[in-house]
C-alpha positions as CSV (number, residue, x, y, z in Angstrom):
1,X,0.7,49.4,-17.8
2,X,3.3,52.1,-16.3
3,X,7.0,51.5,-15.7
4,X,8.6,53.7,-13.0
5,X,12.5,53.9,-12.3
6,X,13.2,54.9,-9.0
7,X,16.5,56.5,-8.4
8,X,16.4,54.9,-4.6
9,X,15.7,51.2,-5.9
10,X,17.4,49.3,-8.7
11,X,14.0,47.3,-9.8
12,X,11.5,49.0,-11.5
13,X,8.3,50.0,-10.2
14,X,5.2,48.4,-12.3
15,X,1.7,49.4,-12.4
16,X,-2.0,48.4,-13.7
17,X,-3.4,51.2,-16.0
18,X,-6.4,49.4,-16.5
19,X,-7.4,49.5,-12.1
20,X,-8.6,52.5,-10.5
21,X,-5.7,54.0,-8.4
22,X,-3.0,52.2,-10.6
23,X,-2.4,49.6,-7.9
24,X,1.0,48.5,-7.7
25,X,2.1,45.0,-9.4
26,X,3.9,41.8,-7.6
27,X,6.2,41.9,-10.0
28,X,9.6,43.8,-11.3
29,X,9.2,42.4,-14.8
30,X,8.7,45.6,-17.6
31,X,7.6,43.4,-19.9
32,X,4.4,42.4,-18.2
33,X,1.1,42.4,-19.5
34,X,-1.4,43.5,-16.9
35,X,-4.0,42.0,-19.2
36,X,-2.5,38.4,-17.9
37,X,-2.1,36.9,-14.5
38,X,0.8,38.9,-13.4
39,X,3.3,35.5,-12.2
40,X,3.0,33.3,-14.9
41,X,2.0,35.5,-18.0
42,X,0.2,32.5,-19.4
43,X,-0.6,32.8,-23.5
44,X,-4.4,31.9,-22.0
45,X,-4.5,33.5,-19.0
46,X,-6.2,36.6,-19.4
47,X,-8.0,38.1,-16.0
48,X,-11.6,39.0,-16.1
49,X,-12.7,42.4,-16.1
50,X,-12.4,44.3,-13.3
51,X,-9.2,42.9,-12.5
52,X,-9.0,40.7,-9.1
53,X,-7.1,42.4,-6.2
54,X,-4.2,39.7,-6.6
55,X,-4.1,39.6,-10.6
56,X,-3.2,35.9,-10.5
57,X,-5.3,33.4,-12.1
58,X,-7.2,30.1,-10.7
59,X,-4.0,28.3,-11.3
60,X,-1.8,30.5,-10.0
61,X,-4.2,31.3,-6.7
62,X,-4.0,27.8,-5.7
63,X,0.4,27.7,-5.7
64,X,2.7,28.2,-3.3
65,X,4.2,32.1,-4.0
66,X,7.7,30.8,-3.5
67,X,8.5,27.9,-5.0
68,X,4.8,27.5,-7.2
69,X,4.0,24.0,-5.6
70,X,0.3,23.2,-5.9
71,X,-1.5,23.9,-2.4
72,X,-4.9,24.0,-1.0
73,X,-5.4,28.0,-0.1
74,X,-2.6,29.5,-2.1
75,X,-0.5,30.1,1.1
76,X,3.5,28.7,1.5
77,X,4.1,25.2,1.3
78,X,4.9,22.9,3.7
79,X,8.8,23.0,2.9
80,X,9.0,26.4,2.3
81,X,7.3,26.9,5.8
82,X,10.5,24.5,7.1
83,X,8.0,21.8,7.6
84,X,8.0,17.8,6.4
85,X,6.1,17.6,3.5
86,X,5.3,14.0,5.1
87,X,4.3,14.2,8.5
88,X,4.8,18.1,9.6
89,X,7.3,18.2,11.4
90,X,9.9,20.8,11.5
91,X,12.9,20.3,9.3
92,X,16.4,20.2,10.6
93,X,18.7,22.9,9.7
94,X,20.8,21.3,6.8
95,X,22.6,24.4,6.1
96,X,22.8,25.9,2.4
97,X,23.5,23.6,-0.4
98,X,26.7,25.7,-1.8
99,X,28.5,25.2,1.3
100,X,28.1,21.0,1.2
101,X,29.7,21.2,-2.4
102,X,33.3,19.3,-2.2
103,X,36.1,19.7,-5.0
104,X,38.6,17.8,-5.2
105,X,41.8,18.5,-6.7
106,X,43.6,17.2,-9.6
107,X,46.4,15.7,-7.7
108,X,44.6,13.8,-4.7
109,X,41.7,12.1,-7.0
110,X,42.2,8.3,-6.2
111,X,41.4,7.3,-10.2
112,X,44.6,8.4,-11.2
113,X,43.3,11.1,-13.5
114,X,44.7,14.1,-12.6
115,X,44.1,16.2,-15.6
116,X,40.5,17.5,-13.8
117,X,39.3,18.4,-11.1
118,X,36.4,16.3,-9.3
119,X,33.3,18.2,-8.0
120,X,30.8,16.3,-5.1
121,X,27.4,18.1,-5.1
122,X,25.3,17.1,-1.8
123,X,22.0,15.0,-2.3
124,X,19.2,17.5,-1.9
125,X,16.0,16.0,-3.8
126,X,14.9,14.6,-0.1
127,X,15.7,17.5,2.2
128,X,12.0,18.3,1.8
129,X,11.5,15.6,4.2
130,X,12.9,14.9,8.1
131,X,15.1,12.5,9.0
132,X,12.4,10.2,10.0
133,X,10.6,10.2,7.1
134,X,13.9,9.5,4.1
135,X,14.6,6.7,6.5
136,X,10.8,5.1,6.5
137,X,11.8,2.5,3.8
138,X,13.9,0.6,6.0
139,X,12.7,2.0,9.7
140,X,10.0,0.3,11.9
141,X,7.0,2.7,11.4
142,X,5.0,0.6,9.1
143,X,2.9,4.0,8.5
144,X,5.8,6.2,7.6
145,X,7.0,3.0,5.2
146,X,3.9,3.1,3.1
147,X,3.8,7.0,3.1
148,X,7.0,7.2,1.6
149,X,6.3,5.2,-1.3
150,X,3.5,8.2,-2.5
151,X,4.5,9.6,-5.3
152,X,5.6,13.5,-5.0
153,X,3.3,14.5,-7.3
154,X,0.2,13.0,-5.8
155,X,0.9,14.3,-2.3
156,X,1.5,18.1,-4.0
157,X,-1.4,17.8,-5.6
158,X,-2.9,16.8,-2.4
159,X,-1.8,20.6,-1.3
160,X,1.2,18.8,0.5
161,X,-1.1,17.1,3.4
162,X,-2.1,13.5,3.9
163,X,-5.6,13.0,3.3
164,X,-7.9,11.4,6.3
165,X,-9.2,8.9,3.7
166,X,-5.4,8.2,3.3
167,X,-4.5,7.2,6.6
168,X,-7.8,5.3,6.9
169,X,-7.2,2.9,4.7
170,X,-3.7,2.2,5.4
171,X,-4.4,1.4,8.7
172,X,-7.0,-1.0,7.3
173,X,-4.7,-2.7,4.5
174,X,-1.6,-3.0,7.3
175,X,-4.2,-5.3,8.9
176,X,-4.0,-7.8,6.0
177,X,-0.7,-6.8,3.7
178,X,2.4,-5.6,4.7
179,X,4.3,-2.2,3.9
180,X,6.3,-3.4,1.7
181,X,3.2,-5.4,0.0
182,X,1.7,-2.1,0.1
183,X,4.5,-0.4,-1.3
184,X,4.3,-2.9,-4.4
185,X,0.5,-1.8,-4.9
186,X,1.0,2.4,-4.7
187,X,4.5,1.6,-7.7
188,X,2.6,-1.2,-9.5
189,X,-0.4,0.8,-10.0
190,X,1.1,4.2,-10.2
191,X,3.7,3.2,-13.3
192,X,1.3,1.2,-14.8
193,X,-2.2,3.6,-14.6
194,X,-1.7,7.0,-13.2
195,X,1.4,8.3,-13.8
196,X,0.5,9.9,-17.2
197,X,-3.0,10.6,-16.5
198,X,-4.4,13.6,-15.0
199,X,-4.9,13.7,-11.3
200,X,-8.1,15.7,-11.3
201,X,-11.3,15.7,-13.5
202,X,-14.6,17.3,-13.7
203,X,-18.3,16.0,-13.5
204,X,-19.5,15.1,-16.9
205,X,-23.0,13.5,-17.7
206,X,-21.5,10.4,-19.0
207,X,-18.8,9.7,-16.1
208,X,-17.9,10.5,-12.6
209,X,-15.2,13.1,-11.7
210,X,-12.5,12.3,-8.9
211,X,-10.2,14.3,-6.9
212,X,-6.2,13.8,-6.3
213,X,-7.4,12.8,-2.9
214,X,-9.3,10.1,-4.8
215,X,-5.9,9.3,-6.5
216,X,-4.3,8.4,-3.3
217,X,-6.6,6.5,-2.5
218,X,-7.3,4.2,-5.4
219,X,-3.5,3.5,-4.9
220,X,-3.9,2.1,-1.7
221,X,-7.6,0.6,-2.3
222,X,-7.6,-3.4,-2.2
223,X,-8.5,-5.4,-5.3
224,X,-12.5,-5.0,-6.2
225,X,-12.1,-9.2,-6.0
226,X,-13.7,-12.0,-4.3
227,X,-10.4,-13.6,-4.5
228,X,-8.6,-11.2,-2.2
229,X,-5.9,-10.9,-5.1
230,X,-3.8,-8.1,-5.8
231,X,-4.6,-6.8,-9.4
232,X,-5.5,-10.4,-10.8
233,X,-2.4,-12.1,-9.2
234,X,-1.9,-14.3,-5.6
235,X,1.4,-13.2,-4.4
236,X,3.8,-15.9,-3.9
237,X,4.0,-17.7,-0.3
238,X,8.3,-18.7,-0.8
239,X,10.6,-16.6,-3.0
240,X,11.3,-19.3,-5.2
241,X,7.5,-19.6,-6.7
242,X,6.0,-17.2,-9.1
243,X,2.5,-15.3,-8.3
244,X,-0.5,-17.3,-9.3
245,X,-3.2,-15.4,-11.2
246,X,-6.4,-15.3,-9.6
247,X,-9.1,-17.5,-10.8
248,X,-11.8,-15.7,-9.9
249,X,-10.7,-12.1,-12.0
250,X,-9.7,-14.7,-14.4
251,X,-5.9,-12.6,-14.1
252,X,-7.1,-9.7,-13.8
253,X,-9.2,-9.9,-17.2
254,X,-12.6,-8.9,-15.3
255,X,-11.5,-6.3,-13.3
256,X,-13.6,-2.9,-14.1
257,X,-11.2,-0.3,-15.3
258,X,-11.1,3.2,-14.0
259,X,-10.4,4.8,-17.1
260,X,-14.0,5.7,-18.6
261,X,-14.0,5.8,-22.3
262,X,-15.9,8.3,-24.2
263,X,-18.3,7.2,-27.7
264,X,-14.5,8.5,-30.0
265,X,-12.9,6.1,-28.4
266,X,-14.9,3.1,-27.9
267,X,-15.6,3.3,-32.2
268,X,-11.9,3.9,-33.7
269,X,-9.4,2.6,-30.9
270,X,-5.6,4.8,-31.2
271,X,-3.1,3.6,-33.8
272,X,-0.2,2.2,-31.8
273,X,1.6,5.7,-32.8
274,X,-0.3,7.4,-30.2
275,X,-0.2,4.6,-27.2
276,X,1.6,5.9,-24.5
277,X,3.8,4.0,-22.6
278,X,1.9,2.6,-20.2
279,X,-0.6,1.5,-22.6
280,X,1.6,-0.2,-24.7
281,X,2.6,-2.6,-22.1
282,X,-0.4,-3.2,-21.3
283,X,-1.5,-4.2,-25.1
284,X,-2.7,-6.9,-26.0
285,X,-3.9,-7.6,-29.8
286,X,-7.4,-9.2,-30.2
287,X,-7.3,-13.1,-29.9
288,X,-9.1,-16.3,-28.7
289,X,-7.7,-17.6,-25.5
290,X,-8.0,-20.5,-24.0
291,X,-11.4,-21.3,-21.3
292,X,-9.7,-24.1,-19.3
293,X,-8.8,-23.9,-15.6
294,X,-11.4,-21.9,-15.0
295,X,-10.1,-18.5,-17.3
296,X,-6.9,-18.6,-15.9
297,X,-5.1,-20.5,-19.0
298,X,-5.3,-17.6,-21.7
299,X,-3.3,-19.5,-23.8
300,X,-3.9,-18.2,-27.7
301,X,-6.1,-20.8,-29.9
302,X,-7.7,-20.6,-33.4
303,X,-11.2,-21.4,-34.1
304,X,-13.4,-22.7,-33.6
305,X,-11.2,-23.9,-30.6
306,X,-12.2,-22.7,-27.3
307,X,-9.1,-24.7,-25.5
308,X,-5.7,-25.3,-26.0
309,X,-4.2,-28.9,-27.0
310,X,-3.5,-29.4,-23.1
311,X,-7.1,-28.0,-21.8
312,X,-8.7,-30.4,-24.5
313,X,-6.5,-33.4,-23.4
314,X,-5.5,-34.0,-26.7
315,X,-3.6,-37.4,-27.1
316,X,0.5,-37.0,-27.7
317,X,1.8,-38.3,-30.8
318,X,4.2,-41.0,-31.5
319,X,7.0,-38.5,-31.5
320,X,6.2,-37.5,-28.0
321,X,6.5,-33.9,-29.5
322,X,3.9,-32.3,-30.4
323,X,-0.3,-33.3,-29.5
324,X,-2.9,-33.7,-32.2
325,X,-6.9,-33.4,-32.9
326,X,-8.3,-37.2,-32.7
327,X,-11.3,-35.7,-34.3
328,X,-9.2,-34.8,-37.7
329,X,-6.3,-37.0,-37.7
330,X,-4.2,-39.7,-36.0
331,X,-0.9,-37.9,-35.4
332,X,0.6,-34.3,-35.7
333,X,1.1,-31.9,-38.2
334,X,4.3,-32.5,-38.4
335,X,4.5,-36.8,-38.9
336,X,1.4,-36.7,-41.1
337,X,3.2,-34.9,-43.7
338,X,6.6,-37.5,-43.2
339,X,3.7,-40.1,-43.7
């Protein structure tokens, strides 16, 4: 690598020794290793010999060169192109942040603190999206409602477009759920599956490999149940009730996972050290459940019991307390030992 000063230009002028010509770098940095990619400088990221035109890596190749958002070609995002990362269309012009910043002074804060001054910084985490599209949760579009509830990482990883797959099926679900049921589904399954799990995996011989388009749409996908429930649970009809869990998934409890385990794995399960959090909600230590009502009890029993006291129609006890086993005795744990 060569480092030029120019005497017309305050940034200094870097360039590939290793390249025939000594190509000229993207890049200002002196301390850059031409051996790396040439943006990120990645401990692993060495560039194969002779060096690509770009010297960027796969990773690197595949982000936006602004703001390094994941995209499909490599070429500007959708918001850095002005653009709804959404739906497309063009952004309005909300001016530059530093001029939407408000202080206040010390003496005209309505707290009554007037030893400091009170700084307002403007809300900018959405501006990546139109107007139409931050208002979806509470507009009319039943489409731009279910969009919104995506998460940002999914739809970047997505290359910032909605897949056709994606609109297909929720056109098909808003025929039988609505948004906001959808909505429920995409944050329900999201927090409690994906969101700490990679969005992209390769072909192996023992499992399938999936896409981030795939993602989006296992998010949206209906319940692989005869019961038409939603993840092992009937929704409730009234607000009052609570949701019912399915009797044909027996809750949920037959559903196939996604998540493929390998041989390491399946023979010495993680310590509960190395859950993460969505797996130690989901937790549940080995146990007998109850059989009755068709699965859908699960109420913990001891053997050789295959149903709880109230399955088993055990008869109550004098105390009207507690029920006992007429097979073993002829009134609870708790009287026998009075008697």
């Amino acid at each position: 690598m060569s480092v030029r000063f120019d005497a017309n230009r305050e940034r200094a002028t870097v360039r590939c020794d290793q390249c025939p010509g000594q190509p000229i770098l993207p890049t200002h940095r002196e301390e850059t290793d031409p051996r790396r990619c040439v943006r990120c400088q990645g401990e692993h990221r060495w560039l194969p010999q002779p060096h690509p035109e770009d010297h960027l890596c796969q990773v690197c190749r595949r982000e936006c060169p602004t703001c390094q958002a994941p995209t499909r070609d490599g070429q500007r995002c959708r918001t850095c192109r002005g653009m709804c990362r959404t739906c497309s269309t063009p952004l309005p012009d909300r001016g530059s942040p530093a001029d939407q910043v408000v202080h206040v002074a010390p003496q005209r804060r309505k707290d009554h603190r007037h030893r400091w001054p009170l700084t307002f910084f403007p809300r900018t985490w959405d501006w990546d999206q139109c107007d139409a599209c931050q208002d979806a949760g509470t507009a009319g579009d039943p489409v731009r409602a279910v969009l919104a509830a995506l998460p940002d990482k999914v739809l970047r990883a997505c290359g910032g477009a909605i897949p056709p797959t994606v609109m297909d099926t929720i056109h098909t679900e808003l025929q039988t759920r609505t948004p906001r049921q959808l909505a429920a589904r995409v944050e329900r399954r999201w927090w409690g599956s994906w969101a700490g799990r990679p969005l992209r995996r390769e072909a192996e011989a023992n499992q399938e490999g999936y896409r981030p388009d795939d993602v989006a749409v296992w998010l949206l996908a209906p319940t692989a149940c005869a019961g038409r429930c939603e993840d092992g649970w009937h929704l409730a009809d009234q607000p009052g009730r609570d949701d019912a869990p399915c009797t044909v998934c027996r809750g949920g409890r037959l559903l196939a996972s996604r998540r493929e385990r390998d041989d390491a794995e399946e023979l010495e399960p993680g310590s509960a050290a190395n859950r993460t959090t969505a797996e130690a909600v989901a937790y549940r230590p080995p146990m007998r459940e109850c059989t009755g009502q068709d699965g859908a009890c699960g109420v913990p029993v001891t053997a050789p019991h295959t149903r709880c006291p109230a399955c088993a129609d055990w008869p109550w006890c004098a105390c009207h307390r507690r029920r006992y086993d007429p097979h073993k005795s002829t009134a609870c744990r708790a009287c026998s030992t009075r008697q």
